[in-house]
C-alpha positions in Angstrom: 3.3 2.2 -15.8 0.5 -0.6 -15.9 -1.3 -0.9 -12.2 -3.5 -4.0 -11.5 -4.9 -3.5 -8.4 -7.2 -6.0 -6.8 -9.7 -7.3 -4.2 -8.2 -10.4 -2.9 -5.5 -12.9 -2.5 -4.9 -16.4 -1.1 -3.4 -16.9 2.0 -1.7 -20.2 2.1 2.2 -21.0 2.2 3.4 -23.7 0.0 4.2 -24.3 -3.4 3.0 -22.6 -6.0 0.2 -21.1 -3.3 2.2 -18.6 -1.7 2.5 -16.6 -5.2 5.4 -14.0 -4.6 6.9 -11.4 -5.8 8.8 -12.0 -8.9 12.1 -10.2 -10.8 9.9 -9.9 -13.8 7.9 -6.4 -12.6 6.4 -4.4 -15.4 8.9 -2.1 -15.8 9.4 0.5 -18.6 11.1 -0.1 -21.7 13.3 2.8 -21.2 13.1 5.3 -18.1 11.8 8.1 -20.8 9.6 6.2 -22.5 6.6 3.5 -20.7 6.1 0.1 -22.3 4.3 -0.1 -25.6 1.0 -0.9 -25.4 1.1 -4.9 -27.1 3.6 -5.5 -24.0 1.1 -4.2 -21.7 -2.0 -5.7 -22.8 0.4 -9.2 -23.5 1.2 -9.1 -19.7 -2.3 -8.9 -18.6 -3.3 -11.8 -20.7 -0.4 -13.9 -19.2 -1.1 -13.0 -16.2 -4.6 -13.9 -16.9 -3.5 -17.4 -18.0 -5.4 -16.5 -21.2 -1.9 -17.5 -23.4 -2.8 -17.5 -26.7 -4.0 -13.7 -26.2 -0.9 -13.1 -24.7 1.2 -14.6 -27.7 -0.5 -12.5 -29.8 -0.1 -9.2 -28.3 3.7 -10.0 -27.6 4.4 -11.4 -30.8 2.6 -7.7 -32.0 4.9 -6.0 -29.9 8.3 -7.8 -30.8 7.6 -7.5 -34.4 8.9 -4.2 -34.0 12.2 -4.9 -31.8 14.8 -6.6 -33.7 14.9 -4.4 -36.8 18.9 -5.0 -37.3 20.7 -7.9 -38.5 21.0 -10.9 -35.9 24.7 -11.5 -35.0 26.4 -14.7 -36.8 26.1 -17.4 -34.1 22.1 -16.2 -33.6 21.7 -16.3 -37.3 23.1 -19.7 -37.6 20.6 -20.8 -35.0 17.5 -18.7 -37.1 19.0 -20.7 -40.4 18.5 -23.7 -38.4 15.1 -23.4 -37.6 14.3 -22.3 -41.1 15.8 -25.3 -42.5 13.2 -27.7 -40.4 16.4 -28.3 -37.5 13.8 -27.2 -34.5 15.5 -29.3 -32.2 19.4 -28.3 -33.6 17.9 -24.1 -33.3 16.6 -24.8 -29.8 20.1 -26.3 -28.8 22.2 -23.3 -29.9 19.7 -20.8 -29.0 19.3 -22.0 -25.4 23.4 -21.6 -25.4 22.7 -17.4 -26.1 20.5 -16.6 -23.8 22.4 -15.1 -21.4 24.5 -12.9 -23.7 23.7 -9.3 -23.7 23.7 -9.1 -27.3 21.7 -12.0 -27.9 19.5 -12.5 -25.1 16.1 -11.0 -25.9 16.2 -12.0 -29.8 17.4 -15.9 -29.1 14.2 -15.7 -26.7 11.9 -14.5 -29.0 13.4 -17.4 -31.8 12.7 -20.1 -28.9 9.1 -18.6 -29.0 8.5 -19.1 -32.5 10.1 -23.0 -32.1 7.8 -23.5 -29.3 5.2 -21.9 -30.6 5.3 -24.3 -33.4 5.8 -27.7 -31.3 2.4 -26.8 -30.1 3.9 -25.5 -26.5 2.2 -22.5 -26.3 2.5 -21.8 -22.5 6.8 -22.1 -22.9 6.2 -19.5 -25.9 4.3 -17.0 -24.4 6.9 -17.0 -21.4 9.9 -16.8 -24.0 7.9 -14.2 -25.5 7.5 -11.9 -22.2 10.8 -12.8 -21.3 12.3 -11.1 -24.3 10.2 -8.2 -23.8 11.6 -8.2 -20.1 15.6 -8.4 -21.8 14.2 -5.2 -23.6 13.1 -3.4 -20.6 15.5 -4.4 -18.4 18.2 -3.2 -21.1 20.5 -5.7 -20.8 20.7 -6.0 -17.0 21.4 -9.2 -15.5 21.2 -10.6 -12.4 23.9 -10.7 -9.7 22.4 -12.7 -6.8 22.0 -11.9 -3.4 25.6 -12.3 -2.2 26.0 -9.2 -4.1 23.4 -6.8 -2.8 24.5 -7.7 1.2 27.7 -6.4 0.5 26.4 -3.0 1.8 22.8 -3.8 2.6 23.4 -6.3 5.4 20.5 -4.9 7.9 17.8 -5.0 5.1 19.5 -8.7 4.5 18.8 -9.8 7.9 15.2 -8.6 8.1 14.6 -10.3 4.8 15.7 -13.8 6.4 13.0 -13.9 8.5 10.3 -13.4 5.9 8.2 -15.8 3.8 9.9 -14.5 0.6 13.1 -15.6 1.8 11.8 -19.4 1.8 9.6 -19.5 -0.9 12.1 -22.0 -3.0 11.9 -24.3 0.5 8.2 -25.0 0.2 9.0 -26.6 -3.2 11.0 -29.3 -1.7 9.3 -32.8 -0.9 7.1 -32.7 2.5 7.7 -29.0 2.9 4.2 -27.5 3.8 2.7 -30.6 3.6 -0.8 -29.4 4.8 -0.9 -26.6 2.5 0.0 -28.8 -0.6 -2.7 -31.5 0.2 -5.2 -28.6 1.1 -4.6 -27.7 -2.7 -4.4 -31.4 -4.2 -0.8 -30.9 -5.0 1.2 -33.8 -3.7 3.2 -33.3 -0.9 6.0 -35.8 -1.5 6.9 -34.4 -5.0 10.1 -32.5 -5.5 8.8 -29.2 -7.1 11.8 -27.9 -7.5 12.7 -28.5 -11.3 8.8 -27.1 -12.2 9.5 -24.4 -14.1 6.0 -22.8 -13.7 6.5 -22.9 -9.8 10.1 -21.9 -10.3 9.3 -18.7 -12.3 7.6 -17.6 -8.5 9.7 -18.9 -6.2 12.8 -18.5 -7.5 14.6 -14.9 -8.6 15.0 -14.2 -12.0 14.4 -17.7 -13.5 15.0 -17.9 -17.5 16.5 -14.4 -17.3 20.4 -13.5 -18.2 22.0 -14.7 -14.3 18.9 -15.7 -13.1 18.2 -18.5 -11.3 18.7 -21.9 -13.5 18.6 -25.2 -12.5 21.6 -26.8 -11.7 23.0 -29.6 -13.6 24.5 -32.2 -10.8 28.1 -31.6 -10.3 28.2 -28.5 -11.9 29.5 -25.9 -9.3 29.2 -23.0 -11.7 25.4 -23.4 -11.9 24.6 -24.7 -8.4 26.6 -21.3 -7.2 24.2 -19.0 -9.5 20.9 -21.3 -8.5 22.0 -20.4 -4.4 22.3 -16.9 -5.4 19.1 -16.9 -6.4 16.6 -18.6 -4.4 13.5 -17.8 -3.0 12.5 -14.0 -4.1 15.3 -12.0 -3.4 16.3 -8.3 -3.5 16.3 -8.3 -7.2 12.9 -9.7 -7.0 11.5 -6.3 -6.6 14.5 -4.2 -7.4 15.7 -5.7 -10.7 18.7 -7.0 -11.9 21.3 -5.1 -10.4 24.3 -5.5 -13.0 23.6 -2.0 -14.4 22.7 0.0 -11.0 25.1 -1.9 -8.4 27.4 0.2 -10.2 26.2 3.5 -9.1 25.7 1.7 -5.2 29.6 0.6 -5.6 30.8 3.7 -6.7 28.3 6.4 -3.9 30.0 3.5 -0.9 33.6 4.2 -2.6 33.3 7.9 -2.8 31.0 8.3 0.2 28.5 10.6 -2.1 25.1 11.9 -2.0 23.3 10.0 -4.9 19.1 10.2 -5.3 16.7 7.6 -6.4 16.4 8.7 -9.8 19.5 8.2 -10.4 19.4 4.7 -9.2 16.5 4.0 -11.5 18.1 6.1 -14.4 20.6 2.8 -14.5 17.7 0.3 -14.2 16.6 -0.3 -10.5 12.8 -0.6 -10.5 10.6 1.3 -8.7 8.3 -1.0 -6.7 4.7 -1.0 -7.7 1.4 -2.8 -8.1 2.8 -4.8 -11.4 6.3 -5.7 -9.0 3.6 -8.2 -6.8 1.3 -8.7 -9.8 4.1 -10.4 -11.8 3.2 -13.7 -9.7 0.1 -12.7 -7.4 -2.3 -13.2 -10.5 -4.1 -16.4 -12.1 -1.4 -18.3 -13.3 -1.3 -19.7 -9.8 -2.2 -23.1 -10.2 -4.7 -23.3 -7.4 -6.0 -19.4 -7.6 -9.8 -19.0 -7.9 -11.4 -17.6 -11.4 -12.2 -13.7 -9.8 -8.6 -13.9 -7.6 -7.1 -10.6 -7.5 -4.4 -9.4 -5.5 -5.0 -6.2 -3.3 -1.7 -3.9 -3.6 -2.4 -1.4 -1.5 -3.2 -3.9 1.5 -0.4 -6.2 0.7 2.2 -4.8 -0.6 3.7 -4.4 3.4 3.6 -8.0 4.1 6.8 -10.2 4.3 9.0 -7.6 3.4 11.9 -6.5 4.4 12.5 -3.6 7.3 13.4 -0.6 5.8 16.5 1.2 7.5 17.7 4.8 6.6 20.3 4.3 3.8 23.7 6.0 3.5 24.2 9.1 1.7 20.8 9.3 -0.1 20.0 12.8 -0.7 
């Protein structure tokens, strides 16, 4: 597992300044086996904001992923972008991406269509966020609503923090100071920016992530309140595949252990969790900014209570 460990950080709270903790954490590819090495050197490029590095090394890696035949409707959409329909593929691939099947390979073909419409930043992050699909195996997320079910004193304490508000400070006058400090303007509504979203939001672009809500649409506005500001999954991961096993330990009143928990998917917090958005893709963060894990990694966090039946 990739550690970036760091000097530094930036100590301001307002859009796209107060960089947070993101859903996108480095995790491994499988629980057995740790990330190849083209994801890992992609996601320090990225990070890096040095994109067409990062392209490169993902692009490297995914070469190697999809090795079986796309499904029909995810072909169609490949035949269409062979055929010169960019606009036509992007349509029906944006339609897949939050079905298990075809999630991580209709991100990768959104890459490629970026990619060649010159959009290089929107490929590298379709890029990484296949790579994520891959790692996460299939996972999506299930929104905060879900994980206070049983962890309601852990819920509360998160509340009070910063990472509970960080989708606030994207809203017009919202940390004002902070936003003129940086030269960002403090009357703008931030919050349709995807490249402040993918910080301040949990799980944005990812299968039930956060996604911005089309107006009247209750379904969508629903899934974008589930997922505001960074959340539990934020740091945990999507919890479709591992709410399971905290569903079933509450039902049967079990002893259960952590590896177990991560053995379905739930991350184990680490320098790459914080690194995910404390790095130099922040619009306003210095050319030598580095985050310092092992100082920060306490700060605006939940309290941690003594959970139920962990053995």
């Amino acid at each position: 597992m990739r550690s970036f460990f760091t000097k530094r950080r930036i100590a301001v709270g307002g859009i796209c300044i107060l960089v947070v903790v993101f859903a996108n954490s480095y995790a491994e590819l499988t629980p057995e086996k740790p990330a190849d090495a083209g994801y890992e050197q992609g996601l320090m490029h990225y990070e890096h904001n040095e994109i067409d590095k990062a392209i490169k090394s993902f692009k490297e890696s995914l070469s190697l992923k999809f090795t079986e035949p796309a499904p029909a409707n995810l072909q169609q959409a490949i035949d269409l972008a062979k055929n010169g329909k960019a606009d036509e593929a992007e349509k029906a691939l944006l339609s897949l991406l939050d079905d298990e099947k075809t999630a991580a390979r209709a991100r990768y073909e959104l890459g490629l269509i970026y990619e060649s419409k010159g959009k290089l930043d929107d490929a590298a992050t379709m890029f990484r966020n296949s790579l994520l699909v891959i790692a996460n195996k299939g996972a999506s997320y299930v929104g905060i609503d879900k994980c206070k079910m049983c962890h309601i004193k852990q819920y509360n304490s998160w509340k009070t923090t910063k990472m509970a508000k960080t989708f606030d400070v994207l809203k017009p006058a919202a940390s004002a100071e902070a936003k003129t400090k940086f030269k960002l303007d403090p009357q703008k509504d931030y919050t349709t920016d995807a490249k402040c979203l993918e910080c301040h939001t949990t799980g944005f672009g990812m299968p039930g992530g956060y996604k911005i809500p089309q107006a009247g649409d209750l379904k969508d506005t629903a899934r974008a309140k589930a997922n505001e500001g960074t959340t539990c999954e934020s740091c945990h991961g999507p919890g479709s595949k591992f709410v399971v096993i905290h569903k079933d330990v509450m039902m049967k009143k079990r002893k259960h252990t952590l590896d177990e928990l991560y053995k379905a998917g739930q991350r184990k917090v680490d320098a790459g969790t914080c690194t995910a958005c404390h790095n130099q893709r922040n619009p306003v963060a210095e050319p030598d900014y580095h985050f310092d894990y092992e100082k920060h990694k306490s700060e605006d966090t939940h309290e941690n209570f003594p959970l139920l039946y962990r053995q």
